[in-house]
C-alpha positions in Angstrom: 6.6 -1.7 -24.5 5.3 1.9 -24.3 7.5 5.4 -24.4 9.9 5.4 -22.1 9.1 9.5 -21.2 5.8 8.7 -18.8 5.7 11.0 -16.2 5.1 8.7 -13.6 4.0 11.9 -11.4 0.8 12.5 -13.2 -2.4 10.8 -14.3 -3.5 10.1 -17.8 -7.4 11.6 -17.6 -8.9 8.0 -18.9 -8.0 5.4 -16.4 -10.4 2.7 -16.0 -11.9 2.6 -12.7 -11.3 -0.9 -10.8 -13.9 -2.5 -9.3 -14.6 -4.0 -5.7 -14.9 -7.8 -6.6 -14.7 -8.8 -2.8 -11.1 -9.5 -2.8 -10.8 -7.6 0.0 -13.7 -8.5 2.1 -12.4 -10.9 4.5 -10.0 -8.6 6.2 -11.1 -6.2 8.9 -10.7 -8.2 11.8 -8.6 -10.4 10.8 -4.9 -10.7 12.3 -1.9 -9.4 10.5 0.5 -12.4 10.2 3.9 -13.0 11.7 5.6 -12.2 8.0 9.4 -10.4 8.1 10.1 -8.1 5.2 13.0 -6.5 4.2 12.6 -2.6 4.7 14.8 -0.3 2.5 16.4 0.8 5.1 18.0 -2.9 5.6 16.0 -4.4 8.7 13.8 -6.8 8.5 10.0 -5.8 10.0 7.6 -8.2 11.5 4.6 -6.8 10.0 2.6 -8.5 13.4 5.1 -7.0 15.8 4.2 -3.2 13.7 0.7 -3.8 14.0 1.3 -3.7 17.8 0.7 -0.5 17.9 -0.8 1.7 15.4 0.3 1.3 11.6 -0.9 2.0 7.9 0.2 -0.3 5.5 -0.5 0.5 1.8 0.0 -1.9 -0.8 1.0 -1.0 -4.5 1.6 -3.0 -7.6 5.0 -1.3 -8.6 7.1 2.1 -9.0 8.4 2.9 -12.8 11.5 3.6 -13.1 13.2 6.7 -15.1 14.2 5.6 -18.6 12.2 2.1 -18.6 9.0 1.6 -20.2 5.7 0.8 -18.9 5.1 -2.3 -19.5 2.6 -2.8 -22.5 -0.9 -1.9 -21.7 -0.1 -1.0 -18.4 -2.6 2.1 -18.3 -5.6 -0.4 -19.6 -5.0 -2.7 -16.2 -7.4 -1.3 -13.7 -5.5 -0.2 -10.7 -2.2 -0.8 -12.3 -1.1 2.9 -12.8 -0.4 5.5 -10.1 2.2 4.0 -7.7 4.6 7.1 -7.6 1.8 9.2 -7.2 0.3 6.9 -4.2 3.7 7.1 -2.8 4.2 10.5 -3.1 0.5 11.1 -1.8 1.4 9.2 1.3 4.9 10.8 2.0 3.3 14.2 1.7 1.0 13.0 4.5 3.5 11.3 6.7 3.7 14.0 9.2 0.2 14.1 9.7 -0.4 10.5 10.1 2.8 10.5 12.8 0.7 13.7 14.7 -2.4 11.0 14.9 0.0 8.4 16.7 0.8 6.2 13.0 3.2 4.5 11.5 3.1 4.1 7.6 4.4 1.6 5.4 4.5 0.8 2.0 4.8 -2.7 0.3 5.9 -3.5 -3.0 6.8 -6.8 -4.9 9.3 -5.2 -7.4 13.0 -5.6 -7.1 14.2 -4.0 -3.3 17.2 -2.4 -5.4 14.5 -0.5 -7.3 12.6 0.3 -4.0 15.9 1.7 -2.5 16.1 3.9 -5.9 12.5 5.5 -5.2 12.7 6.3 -1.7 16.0 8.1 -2.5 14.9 9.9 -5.4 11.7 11.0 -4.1 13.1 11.8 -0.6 10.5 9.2 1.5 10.6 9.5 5.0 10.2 6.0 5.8 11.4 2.7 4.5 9.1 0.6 2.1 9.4 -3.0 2.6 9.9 -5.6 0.2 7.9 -8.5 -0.8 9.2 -9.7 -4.0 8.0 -13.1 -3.0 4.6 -11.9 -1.9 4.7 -13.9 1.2 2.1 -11.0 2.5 -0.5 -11.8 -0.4 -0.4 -16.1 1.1 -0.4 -14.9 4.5 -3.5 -12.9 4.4 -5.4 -13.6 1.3 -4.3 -10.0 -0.4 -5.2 -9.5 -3.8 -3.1 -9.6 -7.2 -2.7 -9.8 -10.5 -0.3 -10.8 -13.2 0.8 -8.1 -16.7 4.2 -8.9 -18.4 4.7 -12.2 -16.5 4.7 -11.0 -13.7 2.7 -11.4 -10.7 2.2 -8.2 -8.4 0.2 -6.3 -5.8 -3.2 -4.5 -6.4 -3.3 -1.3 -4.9 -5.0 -1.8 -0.9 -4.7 0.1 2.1 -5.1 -1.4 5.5 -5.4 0.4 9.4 -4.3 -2.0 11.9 -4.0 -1.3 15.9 -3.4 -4.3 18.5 -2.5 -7.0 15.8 -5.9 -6.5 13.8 -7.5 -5.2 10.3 -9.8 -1.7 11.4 -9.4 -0.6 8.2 -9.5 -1.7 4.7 -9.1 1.1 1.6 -10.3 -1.2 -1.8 -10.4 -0.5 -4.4 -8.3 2.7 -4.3 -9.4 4.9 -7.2 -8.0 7.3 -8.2 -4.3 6.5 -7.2 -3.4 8.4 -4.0 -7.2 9.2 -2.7 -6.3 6.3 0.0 -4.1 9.1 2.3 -6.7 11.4 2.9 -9.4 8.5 3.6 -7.0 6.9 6.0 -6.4 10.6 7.5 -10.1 11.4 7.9 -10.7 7.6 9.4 -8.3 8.3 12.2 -9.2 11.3 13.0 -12.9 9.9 13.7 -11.3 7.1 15.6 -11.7 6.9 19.2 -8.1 7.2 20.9 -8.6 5.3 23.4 -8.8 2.3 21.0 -6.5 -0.7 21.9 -6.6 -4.4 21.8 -10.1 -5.3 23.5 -11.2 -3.9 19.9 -13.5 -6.6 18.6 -13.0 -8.4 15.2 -14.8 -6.9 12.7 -15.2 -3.5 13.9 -13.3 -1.7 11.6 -15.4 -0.9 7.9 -14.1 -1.1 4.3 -14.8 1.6 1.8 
């Protein structure tokens, strides 16, 4: 294990850079599945019934926690490090993705009781939701990958609007960059866009 004194709210200068191995390529246009997840804030979410309207989802591999070490190598992983500052990046945003008609959510596999911990301590203003079992990642194909015996989340963002994929964010490098693509995407996005989109309109970065 490494030092338990990481702080989690900045970047070591040398993080490999992950790279786009098509894991992601299949889903703009596709539908987001009928899959409940527990939200922090105790209810259960239908991710299909969110993506109704329109809702950012991003997905992260996990949080640290104060006091706990990294697990080992953890900064050599590609896309493994940077999920408080992802978070973080996102919550700062939150009020600007509301003003352009969004709803944000973040998904995580670790421990809900872990999740609950984060969103209080870094004063998130909405829930994340849990998928411990990564019911998502069977559902829709989502990338993952295993460190400390453990399988988990790589970092992806998705737009969706009338029960489809617009937008895909993968890889997301560094850590946090997603918010602002996400931002600048919707403000470019025509408005008036509702469910007579057509698969497959949407782009990936």
């Amino acid at each position: 294990m490494t030092r338990n004194n990481v702080d989690m709210h900045s970047l070591p200068a040398d993080l490999p850079v992950p790279s786009d191995d098509g894991a992601a390529d299949h889903l703009v246009g596709a539908r987001v599945p009928s899959v409940a997840l527990r939200a922090t804030s105790g209810l259960d979410i239908d991710l299909a019934s969110a993506a109704s309207g329109l809702v950012v989802f991003y997905v992260y591999p996990r949080t640290g926690e104060p006091g706990r070490a990294l697990p080992e190598g953890w900064d050599e992983i590609p896309g493994a490090r940077g999920c408080t500052v992802q978070n973080c990046v996102f919550r700062d945003h939150a009020a600007a993705l509301r003003e352009l008609g969004a709803v944000v959510y973040g998904v995580g596999a670790q421990p809900l009781e872990e999740q609950r911990s984060f969103v209080a301590r870094e004063a998130m203003p909405y829930p994340l939701l849990n998928d411990s079992e990564l019911r998502l990642a069977e559902a829709l194909g989502l990338p993952t990958f295993e460190a400390g015996g453990i399988r988990m989340y790589r970092r992806l963002t998705f737009v969706a609007s009338a029960g489809r994929i617009e937008r895909v964010v993968y890889p997301v490098f560094p850590p946090g960059s997603d918010a602002e693509v996400v931002l600048a995407w919707l403000r470019e996005r025509p408005r008036t866009r509702t469910a007579d989109s057509r698969p497959g309109s949407g782009s990936r970065s």
